[in-house]
SETI-467455 format. One record per residue (C-alpha): residue in one letter; x, y, z; chain. Coordinates in steps of 0.02 Angstrom, whole numbers, plus 50000, padded with zeros to 5 digits. Example, Ala and Ser with C-alpha at 12.3 -4.5 7.8 and 13.67 -1.06 7.14 Angstrom:
<atoms>
res|X|Y|Z|chain
A|50615|49775|50390|A
S|50684|49947|50357|A
</atoms>
This chain:
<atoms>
res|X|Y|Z|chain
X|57118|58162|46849|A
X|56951|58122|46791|A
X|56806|58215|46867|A
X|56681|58118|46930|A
X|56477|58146|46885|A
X|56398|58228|47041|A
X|56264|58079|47043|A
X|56413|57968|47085|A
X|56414|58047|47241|A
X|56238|58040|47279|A
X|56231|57852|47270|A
X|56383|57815|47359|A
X|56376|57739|47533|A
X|56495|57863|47608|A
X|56382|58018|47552|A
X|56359|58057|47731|A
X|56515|58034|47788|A
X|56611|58158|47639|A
X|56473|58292|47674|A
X|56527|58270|47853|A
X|56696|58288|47808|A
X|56693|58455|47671|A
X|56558|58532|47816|A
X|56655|58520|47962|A
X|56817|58577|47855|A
X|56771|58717|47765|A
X|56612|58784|47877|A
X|56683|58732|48037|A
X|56860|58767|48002|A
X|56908|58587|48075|A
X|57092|58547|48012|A
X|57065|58357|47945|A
X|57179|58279|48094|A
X|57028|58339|48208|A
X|56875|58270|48094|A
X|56992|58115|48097|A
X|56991|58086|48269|A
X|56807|58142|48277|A
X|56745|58029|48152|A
X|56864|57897|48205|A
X|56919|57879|48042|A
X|57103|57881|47973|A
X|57187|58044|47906|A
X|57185|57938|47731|A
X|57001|57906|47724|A
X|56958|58099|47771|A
X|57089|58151|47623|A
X|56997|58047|47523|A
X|56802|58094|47572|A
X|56859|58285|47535|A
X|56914|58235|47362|A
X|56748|58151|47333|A
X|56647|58299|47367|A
X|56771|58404|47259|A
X|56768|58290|47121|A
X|56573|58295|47130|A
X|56594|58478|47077|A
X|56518|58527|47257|A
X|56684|58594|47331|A
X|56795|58741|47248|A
X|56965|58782|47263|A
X|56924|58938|47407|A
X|56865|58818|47486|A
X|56680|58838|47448|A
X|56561|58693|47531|A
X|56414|58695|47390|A
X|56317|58547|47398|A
X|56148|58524|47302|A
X|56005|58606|47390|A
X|55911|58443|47401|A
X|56033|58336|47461|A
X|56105|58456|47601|A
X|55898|58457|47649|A
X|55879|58275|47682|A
X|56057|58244|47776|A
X|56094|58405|47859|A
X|56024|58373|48002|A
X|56136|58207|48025|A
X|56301|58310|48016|A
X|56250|58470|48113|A
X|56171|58507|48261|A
X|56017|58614|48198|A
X|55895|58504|48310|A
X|56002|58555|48464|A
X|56016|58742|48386|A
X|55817|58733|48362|A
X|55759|58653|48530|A
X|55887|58783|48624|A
X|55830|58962|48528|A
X|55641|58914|48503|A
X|55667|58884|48718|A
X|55738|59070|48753|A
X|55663|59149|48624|A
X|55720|59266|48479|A
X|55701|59421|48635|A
X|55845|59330|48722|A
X|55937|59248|48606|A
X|55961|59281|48401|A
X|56071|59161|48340|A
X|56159|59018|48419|A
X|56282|58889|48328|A
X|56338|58744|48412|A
X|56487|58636|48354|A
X|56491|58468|48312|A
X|56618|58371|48447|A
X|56624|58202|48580|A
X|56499|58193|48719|A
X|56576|58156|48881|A
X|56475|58069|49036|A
X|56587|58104|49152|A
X|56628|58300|49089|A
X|56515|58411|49202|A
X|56594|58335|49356|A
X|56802|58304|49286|A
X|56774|58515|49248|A
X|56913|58466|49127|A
X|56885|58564|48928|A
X|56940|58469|48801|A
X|57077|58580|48702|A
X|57000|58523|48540|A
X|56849|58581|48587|A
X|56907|58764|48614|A
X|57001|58758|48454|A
X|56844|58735|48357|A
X|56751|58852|48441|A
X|56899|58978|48413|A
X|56900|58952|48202|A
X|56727|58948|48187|A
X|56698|59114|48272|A
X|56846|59177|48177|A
X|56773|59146|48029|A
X|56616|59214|48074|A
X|56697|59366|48136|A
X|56818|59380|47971|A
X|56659|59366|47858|A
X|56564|59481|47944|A
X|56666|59623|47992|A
X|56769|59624|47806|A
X|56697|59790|47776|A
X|56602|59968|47832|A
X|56667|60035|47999|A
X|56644|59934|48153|A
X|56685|59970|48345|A
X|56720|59812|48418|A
X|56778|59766|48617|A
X|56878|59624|48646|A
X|56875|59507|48833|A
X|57018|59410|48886|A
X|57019|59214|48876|A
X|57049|59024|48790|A
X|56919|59038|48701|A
X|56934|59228|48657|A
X|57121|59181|48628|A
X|57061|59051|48504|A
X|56977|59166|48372|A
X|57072|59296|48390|A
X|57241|59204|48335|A
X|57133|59117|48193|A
X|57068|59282|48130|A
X|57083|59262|47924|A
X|57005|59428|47865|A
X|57006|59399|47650|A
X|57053|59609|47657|A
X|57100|59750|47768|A
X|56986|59839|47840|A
X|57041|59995|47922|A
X|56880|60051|47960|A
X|56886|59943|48101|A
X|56912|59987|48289|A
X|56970|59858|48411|A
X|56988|59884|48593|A
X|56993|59797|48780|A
X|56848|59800|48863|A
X|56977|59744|49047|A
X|57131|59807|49107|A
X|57283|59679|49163|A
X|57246|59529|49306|A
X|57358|59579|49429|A
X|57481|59393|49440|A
X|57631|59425|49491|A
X|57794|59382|49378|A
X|57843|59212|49489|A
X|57644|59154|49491|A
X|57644|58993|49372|A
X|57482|59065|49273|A
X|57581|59230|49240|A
X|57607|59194|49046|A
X|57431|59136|49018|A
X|57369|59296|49090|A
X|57457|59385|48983|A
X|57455|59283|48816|A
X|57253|59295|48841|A
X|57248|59462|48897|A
X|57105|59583|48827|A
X|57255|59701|48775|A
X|57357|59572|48677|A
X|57186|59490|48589|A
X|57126|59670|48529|A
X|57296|59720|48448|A
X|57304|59529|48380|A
X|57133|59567|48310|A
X|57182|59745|48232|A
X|57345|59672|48148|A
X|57240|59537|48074|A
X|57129|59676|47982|A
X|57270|59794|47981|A
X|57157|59897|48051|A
X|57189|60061|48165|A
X|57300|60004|48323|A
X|57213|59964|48466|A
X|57240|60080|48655|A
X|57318|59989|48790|A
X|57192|59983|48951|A
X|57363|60034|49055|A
X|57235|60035|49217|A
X|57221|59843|49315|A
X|57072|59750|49297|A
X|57030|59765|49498|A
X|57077|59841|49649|A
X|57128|59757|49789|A
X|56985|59710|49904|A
X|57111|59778|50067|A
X|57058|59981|49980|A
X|56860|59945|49983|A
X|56837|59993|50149|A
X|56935|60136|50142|A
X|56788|60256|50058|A
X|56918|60408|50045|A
X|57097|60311|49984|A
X|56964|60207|49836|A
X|56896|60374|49780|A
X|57085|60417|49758|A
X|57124|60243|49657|A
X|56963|60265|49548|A
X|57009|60453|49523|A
X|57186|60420|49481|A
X|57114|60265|49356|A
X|56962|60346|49276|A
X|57108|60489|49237|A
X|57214|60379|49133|A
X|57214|60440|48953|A
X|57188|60249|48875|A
X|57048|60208|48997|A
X|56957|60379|48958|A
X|56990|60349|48765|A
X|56892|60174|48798|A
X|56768|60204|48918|A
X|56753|60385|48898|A
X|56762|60532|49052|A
X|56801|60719|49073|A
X|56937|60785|48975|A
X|57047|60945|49020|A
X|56924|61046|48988|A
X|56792|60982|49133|A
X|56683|60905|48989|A
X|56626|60750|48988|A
X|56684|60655|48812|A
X|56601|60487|48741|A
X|56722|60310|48738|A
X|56757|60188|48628|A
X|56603|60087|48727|A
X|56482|60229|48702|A
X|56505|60163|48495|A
X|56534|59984|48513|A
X|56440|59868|48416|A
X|56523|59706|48418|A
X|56580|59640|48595|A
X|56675|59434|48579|A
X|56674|59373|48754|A
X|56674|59216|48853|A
X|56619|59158|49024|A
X|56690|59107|49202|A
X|56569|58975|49313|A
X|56596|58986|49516|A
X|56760|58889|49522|A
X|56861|58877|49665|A
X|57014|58838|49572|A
X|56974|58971|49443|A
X|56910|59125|49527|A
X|57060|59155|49665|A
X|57182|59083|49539|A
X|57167|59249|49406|A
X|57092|59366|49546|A
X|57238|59368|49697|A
X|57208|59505|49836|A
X|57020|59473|49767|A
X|56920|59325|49773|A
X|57024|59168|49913|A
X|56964|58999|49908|A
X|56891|59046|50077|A
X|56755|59161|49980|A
X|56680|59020|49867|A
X|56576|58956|49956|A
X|56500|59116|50020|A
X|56482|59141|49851|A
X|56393|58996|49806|A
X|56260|59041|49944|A
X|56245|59214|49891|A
X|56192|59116|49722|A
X|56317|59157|49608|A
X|56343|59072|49471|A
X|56506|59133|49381|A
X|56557|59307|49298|A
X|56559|59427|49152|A
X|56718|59527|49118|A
X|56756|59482|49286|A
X|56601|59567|49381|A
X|56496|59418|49459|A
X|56343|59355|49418|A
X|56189|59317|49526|A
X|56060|59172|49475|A
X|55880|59244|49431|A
X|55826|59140|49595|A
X|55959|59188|49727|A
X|55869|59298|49865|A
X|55891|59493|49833|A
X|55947|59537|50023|A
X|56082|59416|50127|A
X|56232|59458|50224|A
X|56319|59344|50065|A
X|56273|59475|49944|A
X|56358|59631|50010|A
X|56515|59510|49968|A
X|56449|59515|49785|A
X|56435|59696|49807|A
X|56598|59740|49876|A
X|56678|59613|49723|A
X|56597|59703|49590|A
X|56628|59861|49638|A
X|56817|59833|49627|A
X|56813|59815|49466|A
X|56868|59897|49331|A
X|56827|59889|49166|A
X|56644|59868|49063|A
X|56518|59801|49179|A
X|56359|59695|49122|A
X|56250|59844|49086|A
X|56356|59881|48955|A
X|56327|59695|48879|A
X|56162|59706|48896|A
X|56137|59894|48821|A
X|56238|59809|48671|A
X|56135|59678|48666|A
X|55977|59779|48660|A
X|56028|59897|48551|A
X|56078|59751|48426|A
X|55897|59668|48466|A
X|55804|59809|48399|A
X|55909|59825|48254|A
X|56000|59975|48301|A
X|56189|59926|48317|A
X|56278|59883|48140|A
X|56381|59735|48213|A
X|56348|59579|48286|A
X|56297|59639|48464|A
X|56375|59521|48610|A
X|56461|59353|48546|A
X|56509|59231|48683|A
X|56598|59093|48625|A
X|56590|58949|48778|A
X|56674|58772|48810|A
X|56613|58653|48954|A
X|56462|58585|49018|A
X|56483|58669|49185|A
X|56462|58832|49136|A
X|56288|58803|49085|A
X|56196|58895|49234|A
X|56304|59047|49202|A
X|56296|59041|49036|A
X|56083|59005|49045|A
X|56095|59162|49175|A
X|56181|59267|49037|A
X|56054|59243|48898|A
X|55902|59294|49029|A
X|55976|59411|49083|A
X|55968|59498|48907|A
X|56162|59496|48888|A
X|56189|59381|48723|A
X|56136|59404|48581|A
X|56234|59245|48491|A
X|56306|59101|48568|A
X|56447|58989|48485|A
X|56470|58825|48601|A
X|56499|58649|48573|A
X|56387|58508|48549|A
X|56455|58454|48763|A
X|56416|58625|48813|A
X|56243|58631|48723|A
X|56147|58474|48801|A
X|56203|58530|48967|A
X|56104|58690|48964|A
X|55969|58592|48884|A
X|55983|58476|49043|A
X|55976|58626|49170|A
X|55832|58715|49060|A
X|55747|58558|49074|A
X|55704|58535|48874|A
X|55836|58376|48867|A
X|55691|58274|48794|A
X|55678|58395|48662|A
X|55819|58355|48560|A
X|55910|58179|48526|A
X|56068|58191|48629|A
X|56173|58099|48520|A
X|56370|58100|48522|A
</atoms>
């Protein structure tokens, strides 16, 4: 087939559009059914805009998205989301928050208050971050903890790694949800468990296997106060040879031996907002539906591997929060210091990894996920373009990007 001359491109009325089309397929990972029904084009026309930008000698066979330098100047901004990016990290600040990509998708009206994630949205969110993550950690040794999740689920079945790397270490950062066997969200729990995504991970880089955190994720709230049988649980936990290999403790000897954690520098997480259908539903003998809104008074505002979070705002003392603090302290598994010690340490240059990724898909998590980034706890963000312009609408800065679909 003849090749056309690049400048063919360049004056073509559907420049745009097959810019759109190569960016969001080979940077964003988008299969071309989804940039179809994005762009509201057919699968034909997409086909065809990829060719375009192939034949213009700014697409290689890898696939390698290589347009020239001036043309990708003038039009990027009409195909990405870089005013959103810029209006978001020049608002928290480089101390808060490093990097932060945001994915091109469909705005909803309605989607803060339906609480309903689009499963395309996810998706995206999932290959982009496992592309980033693929790139990234392709070489040099790496220590990297894994949460449970969708969206976690998402890149870690999409990893794509072009080489081993057995210098890696995966491992979960939370032991099982407790659901029981006849409990209708049993295989979800399980298919986005921390242990399953860390071992996915591993085989994808055919790296070292990761441990199994045998231990649960909580203990029942009946043991808390019961000071001498929940030393005996924690005891009997903190004893387990895969939770001391991860989070470190005394070995036979008395001494006191580092984790995995203690040498983490990558940690891929996502987020939970207050929801009442959420919270009981994964955390049975836990959180009830009774508890939300006790909860919501105590101000908190959704969790981090499980422990909850409390807004900046909410008063220090109430009777509410000693129902925070008997939560949290059932829990087992990293707690949000260590996110934030990562996150430090990867601030001040001195982790080798990426520091704490949270990849995050609906416009109602946008006070937990604000909370998270002032709190000093993320150090990149990977949302979509939904997700975005609802934590520029509760940080007030709206006005300071265009909100377009």
């Amino acid at each position: 087939m003849r090749r056309h001359k690049p400048e063919n491109l360049k004056e073509s009325p559907y420049l745009v559009e097959a810019l759109q089309v190569a960016y969001y397929h080979c940077v964003l990972d988008m299969p071309l059914k989804n940039i179809a029904e994005l762009l509201g084009k057919s699968p034909a026309t997409i086909t065809r805009r990829l060719d375009e930008v192939r034949q213009a000698g700014w697409l290689q066979d890898r696939p390698v998205f290589d347009p020239p330098a001036d043309i990708w100047e003038q039009l990027q901004g009409r195909m990405t989301c870089t005013e959103v990016e810029t209006a978001l990290l020049g608002h928290f600040g480089s101390d808060r928050l490093q990097k932060l990509t945001v994915v091109p998708g469909p705005v909803r009206p309605t989607a803060e208050s339906e609480r309903e994630t689009l499963p395309d949205n996810v998706e995206r969110i999932g290959l982009y971050a496992a592309r980033r993550l693929s790139e990234t950690l392709d070489s040099g040794e790496h220590v990297v903890g894994v949460n449970w999740g969708w969206s976690v689920r998402q890149c870690m079945v999409n990893l794509r790694p072009s080489h081993p790397n057995p210098g890696l270490r995966f491992f979960p950062i939370v032991g099982n949800l407790s659901l029981d066997e006849n409990d209708p969200h049993f295989a979800e729990a399980i298919e986005c468990s921390s242990n399953r995504l860390s071992q996915t991970a591993a085989s994808a880089f055919q790296a070292p296997r990761s441990p199994r955190l045998s231990t649960p994720a909580y203990i029942p709230r009946r043991f808390h106060d019961d000071a001498r049988r929940l030393r005996a649980i924690r005891d009997f936990i903190e004893g387990d040879v895969s939770y001391r290999r991860i989070f470190g403790g005394r070995d036979e000897g008395g001494e006191n031996q580092p984790g995995l954690m203690a040498q983490v520098d990558t940690i891929v997480t996502g987020l939970t907002s207050l929801d009442v259908e959420t919270l009981p539903t994964y955390r049975p003998y836990l959180i009830t539906p009774e508890d939300i809104p006790v909860l919501e008074r105590a101000g908190v505002v959704g969790d981090l591997a499980l422990h909850l979070i409390v807004s900046e705002d909410a008063p220090r003392s109430t009777p509410e929060r000693e129902l925070v603090a008997k939560i949290n302290d059932l829990i087992v598994g990293a707690s949000p210091s260590d996110f934030i010690r990562l996150a430090e340490r990867t601030r001040t240059g001195q982790g080798r990894g990426l520091g704490v990724v949270v990849l995050a898909v609906g416009p109602w998590k946008a006070e937990i996920l604000t909370t998270a980034i002032r709190l000093g706890a993320v150090n990149e963000l990977i949302t979509d373009l939904e997700t975005a312009l609802a934590i520029g609408r509760y940080a007030g800065i709206e006005k300071a990007f265009a909100t377009k679909p």
